[in-house]
C-alpha positions, 0 to 999 in steps of 0.5 A: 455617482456610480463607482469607477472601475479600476484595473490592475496593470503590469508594465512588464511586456518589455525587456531592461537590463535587470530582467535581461541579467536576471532571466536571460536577453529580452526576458519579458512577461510573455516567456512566462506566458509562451512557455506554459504547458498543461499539468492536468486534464483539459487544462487551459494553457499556454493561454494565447493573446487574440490574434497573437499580440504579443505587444511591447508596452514600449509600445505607444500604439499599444498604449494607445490601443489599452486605452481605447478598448478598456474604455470601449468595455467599461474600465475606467482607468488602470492602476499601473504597478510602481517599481521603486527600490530606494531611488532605483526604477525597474519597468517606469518606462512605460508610464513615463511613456504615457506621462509624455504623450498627453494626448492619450485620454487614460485615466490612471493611478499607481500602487507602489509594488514594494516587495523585494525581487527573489528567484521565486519564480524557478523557486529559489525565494531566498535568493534576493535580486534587489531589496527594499530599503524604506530609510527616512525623510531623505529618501521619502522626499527622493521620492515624493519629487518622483511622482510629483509629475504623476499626481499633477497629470489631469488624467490623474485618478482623484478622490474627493481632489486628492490622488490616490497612491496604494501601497501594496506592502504597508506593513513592510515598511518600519515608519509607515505612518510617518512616512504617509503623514510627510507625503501628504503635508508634502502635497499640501505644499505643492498645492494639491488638496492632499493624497487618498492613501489606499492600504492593500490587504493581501496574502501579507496583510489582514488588516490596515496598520495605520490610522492616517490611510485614507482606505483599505482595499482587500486585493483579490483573490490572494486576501480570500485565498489566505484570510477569508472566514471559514475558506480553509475549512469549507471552501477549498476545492482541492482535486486528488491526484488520482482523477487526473490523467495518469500521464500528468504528475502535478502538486498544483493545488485547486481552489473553487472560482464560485467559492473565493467569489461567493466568500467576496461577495457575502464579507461584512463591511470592516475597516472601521474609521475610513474607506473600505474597498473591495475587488474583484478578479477574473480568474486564476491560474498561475502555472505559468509562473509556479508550474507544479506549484501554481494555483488553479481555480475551477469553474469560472467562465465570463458569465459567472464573471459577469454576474459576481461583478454586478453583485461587486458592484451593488455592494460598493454602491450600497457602502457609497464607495467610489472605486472598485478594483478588478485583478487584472487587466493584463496579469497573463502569466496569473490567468488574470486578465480581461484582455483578449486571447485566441480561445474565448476572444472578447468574452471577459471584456463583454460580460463585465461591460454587460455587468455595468449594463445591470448594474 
């Protein structure tokens, strides 16, 4: 079977009470995103949704509409962020909102976001907002019930029967492998086949920690960005400050989008002993959360994008894996999304339906 494609997808278009005490009244995802500005010539921001929809995914029409045009352009599920803090939820409602509307045909799995929360976004990292505390069997279990709901759902993304669950920060966690080793005798006794467990390689994380995961998936472009081979020496494309316009002051550093792209594309399969999985991503640029800080890549555009995904996508069906995971469909504030905006409409969404086409 061709591989499916699965997006990464942020909850966060709706206010609660922890964003409103920690950012200000009806803080959401869109501050970020309305309030960047251009730090450089000819920089693309604020970056503008298509016909300025700047939805709630509270929302359920907006649910509704995610799912009928991802799947029109050849997404087949999302990966939705799971925020979980020792018992405390932050941004469930949206997927509890999906759980209960049966109706709606999305296909869909989780990656838990364990990371603490800090103010790095106006650069106070020290400062912790809420912790991860991992704890033991009691706490693994709290959990495991939470998501029962989730893993029987039929619209749950299976492999070989078993849902799949990534983790984001495997190596944060003191017992992990025990931890993953509970989950998955759990399943077994609620009548589940078991749980694909996917370990993420990131900016944190080079390699898996555990042999008991079922998968590793190098989460792009921040896994290329820090451990590709060779990136730092030969790939950086980094912009001296004196050819931009003299009336911009930036220390955003720039990066090359063929570069990242050509190091994903020509990795050697690794991970020896389980499923390797790699991702894709459609761009980058993080200012509007980092301003002077952010990251930038230059030179991609919806055709590249197309042609590096086909590319992805051949690779993962020569290692006959079946899932391939694309940074991002709604990441707005990271520059990272294949919905539509006001500039380039449908672009992204066109070239990686193309890229299925050549495929």
């Amino acid at each position: 079977m061709d591989p499916k494609i699965i997006a990464f997808h942020l909850p966060q278009y709706h206010s609660f009470p922890e964003n409103d005490k920690w950012w200000g009244t009806g803080f959401t995802e869109w501050h970020n995103v309305k309030k960047a500005r251009p730090l450089f010539e000819n920089h693309y921001q604020p970056r503008i949704p298509n016909k300025y929809n700047y939805y709630c995914m509270l929302d359920v029409d907006t649910i509704k509409w995610q799912c009928e045009i991802s799947q029109l352009y050849g997404i087949d599920g999302f990966c939705y962020y799971h925020y979980w803090f020792d018992g405390k939820l932050l941004m469930e409602k949206p997927l509890e909102i999906l759980l209960t509307n049966t109706t709606i045909d999305q296909k869909y799995c989780l990656c838990w976001a364990n990371e603490p929360w800090t103010r790095s976004w106006d650069g106070k990292n020290g400062v912790v907002l809420i912790n991860q505390n991992y704890g033991g069997t009691d706490e693994w279990e709290e959990h495991f019930k939470y998501l029962i709901p989730y893993f029987m759902d039929s619209r749950y993304i299976r492999v070989d029967g078993k849902p799949v669950l990534i983790i984001y920060r495997a190596n944060s966690i003191p017992r992990f492998s025990q931890m993953v080793l509970y989950w998955k005798k759990r399943s077994h006794e609620i009548g589940l086949e078991g749980l694909y467990v996917i370990e993420e390689n990131n900016y944190y994380q080079k390699t898996s920690v555990s042999e008991f995961t079922d998968a590793a998936l190098d989460f792009e472009p921040m896994y290329t960005l820090r451990f590709g081979r060779g990136f730092k020496e030969k790939l950086a494309q980094r912009i001296r400050s004196e050819f931009l316009d003299y009336k911009y002051h930036t220390k955003v550093r720039f990066y090359s989008y063929d570069s990242i792209w050509n190091s994903i594309i020509n990795r050697k399969t690794k991970e020896s002993g389980k499923d390797y999985i790699q991702s894709g991503f459609v761009d980058w640029d993080n200012t509007p959360r980092r301003g002077n800080d952010g990251i930038v890549f230059t030179g991609g555009n919806p055709k590249k994008f197309e042609n590096y995904i086909t590319k992805l996508l051949e690779n993962t069906k020569k290692r006959n894996q079946k899932l391939l995971f694309i940074n991002a469909w709604n990441e707005w504030a990271e520059g990272a999304y294949l919905e539509p905006d006001e500039e380039r409409k449908y672009d992204y969404l066109n070239a990686l339906k193309q890229a299925k086409k050549n495929f």
